[in-house]
Every structure is written in C-alpha cells, then in structure tokens.
N, C-alpha and C positions, 0 to 999 in steps of 0.2 A: 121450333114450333112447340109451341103449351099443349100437354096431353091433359082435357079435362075431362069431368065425372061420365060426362055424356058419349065422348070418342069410347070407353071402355064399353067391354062385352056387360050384360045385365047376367051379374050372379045373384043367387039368393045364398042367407045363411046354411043351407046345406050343402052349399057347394066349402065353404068354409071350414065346417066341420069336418066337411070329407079329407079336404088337403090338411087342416090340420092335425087328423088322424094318423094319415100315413107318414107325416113328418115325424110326428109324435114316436113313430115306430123304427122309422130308418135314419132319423134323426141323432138316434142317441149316438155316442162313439162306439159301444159296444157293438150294436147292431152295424153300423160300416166297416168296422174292423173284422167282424165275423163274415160278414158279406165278403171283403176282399181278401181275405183267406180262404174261404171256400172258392173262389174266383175259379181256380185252377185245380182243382182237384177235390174229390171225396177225404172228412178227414174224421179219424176218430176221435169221441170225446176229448178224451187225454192229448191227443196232439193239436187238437182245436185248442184247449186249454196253456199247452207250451207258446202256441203261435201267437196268442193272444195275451202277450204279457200283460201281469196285474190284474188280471180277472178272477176274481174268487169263482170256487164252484159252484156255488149258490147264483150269482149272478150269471156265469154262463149259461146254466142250466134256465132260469128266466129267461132269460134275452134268445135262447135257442128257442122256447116253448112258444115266445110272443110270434117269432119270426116263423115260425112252421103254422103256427094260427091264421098267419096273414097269407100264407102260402108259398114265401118266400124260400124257405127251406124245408127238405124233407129228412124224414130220420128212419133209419133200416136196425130194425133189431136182427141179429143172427142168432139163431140157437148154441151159444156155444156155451161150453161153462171157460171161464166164465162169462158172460153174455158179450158181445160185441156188439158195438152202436158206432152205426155211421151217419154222417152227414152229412149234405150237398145240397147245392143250390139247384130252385127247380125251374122249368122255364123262364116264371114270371120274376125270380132271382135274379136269373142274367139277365135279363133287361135291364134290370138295375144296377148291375152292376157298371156299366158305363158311368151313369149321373156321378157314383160313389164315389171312383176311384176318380174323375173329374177332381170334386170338390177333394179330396186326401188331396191330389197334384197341387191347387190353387191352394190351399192350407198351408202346404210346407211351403210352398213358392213363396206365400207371401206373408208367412210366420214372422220374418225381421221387422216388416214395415207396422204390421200389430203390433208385436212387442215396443218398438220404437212408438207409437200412439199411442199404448197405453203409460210408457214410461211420461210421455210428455201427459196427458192428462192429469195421472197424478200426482203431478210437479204441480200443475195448474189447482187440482182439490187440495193440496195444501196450503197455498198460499189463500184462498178464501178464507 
C-alpha cells in the first residue's frame, strides 16, 4: 500500500524546527556518548572526561552546558577545595536514554554493512 501526502498527520514548520532542535542536541556523538555514560551512575568531570574517550575539555564542557540547558543533565557543585562537580542524568535524560543506547546497538550492529556501502560507493565515484 502507497503512503501519500494526504494519509500523513498535518505538521506545520514548527513542528520541524522543534524535532530538528532536539536532534540537533542529542544528535551529536558526543551528546550520546555522555548520555550512555551517565546511563548508570553519577560521574565526575574528570571521569566523564576518561569514559568518553577523545573528547577535549573544551568540548566536554559545551556539550555538558547544552545538555543541562535542555534539561537532559544536571550538575552539583560541592564546596570542597578543590570544588567537585558532579553529573547525572535527570528524569527527562533517562527517557532518553533508551532511543540512545538503541541507535549505539543498531550502529555497531550494523557498522560492517556501512562500511561495506560506503567502500562500494566509492569504487562507484571513481569510476565516473
């Protein structure tokens, strides 16, 4: 059966924007890698930073701000000298967390069959 214009629900482009806001945010690889690290447990900077291999400080530090903006994650400062900062996901985190770790699963599941597509493509852009 043909799904055409009409069978679909009537969006407007705010609905657009909206989803591609939040893709925009959970989207990146950083922001899902942070996500499924925090999955299980409260983690400080510095072990957020080990867990998440190849993340500069600078981009941690972003991609934690964006994701505490959106409400995704929360940050606890401690009085201590010297300060401690922790992180963890907040309600509307673990909700997310499911879709996340989904798409990681489907990712490595099906990372050979990619690979092997992209290698055939571009076998195919150079022969043009």
């Amino acid at each position: 059966m043909d799904v055409t214009e009409a069978d679909l629900p009537a969006h407007d482009s705010s609905d657009c924007k909206a989803v591609n806001a939040v893709l925009g945010r959970v989207g990146d690889k950083w922001s899902v890698l942070i996500i499924s690290r925090l999955g299980d447990r409260t983690l400080r900077f510095n072990e957020l930073k080990r867990e998440v291999g190849g993340i500069s400080q600078r981009m941690l530090t972003l991609t934690l701000r964006g994701l505490e903006r959106d409400g995704l994650v929360t940050r606890t400062v401690f009085a201590t000298v010297p300060p401690r900062v922790e992180y963890e996901l907040t309600a509307l985190g673990h909700s997310l967390r499911e879709p996340v770790d989904a798409l990681a699963r489907w990712a490595l599941e099906h990372q050979p069959e990619i690979a092997a597509a992209n290698r055939l493509y571009d076998q195919r852009s150079q022969r043009s």
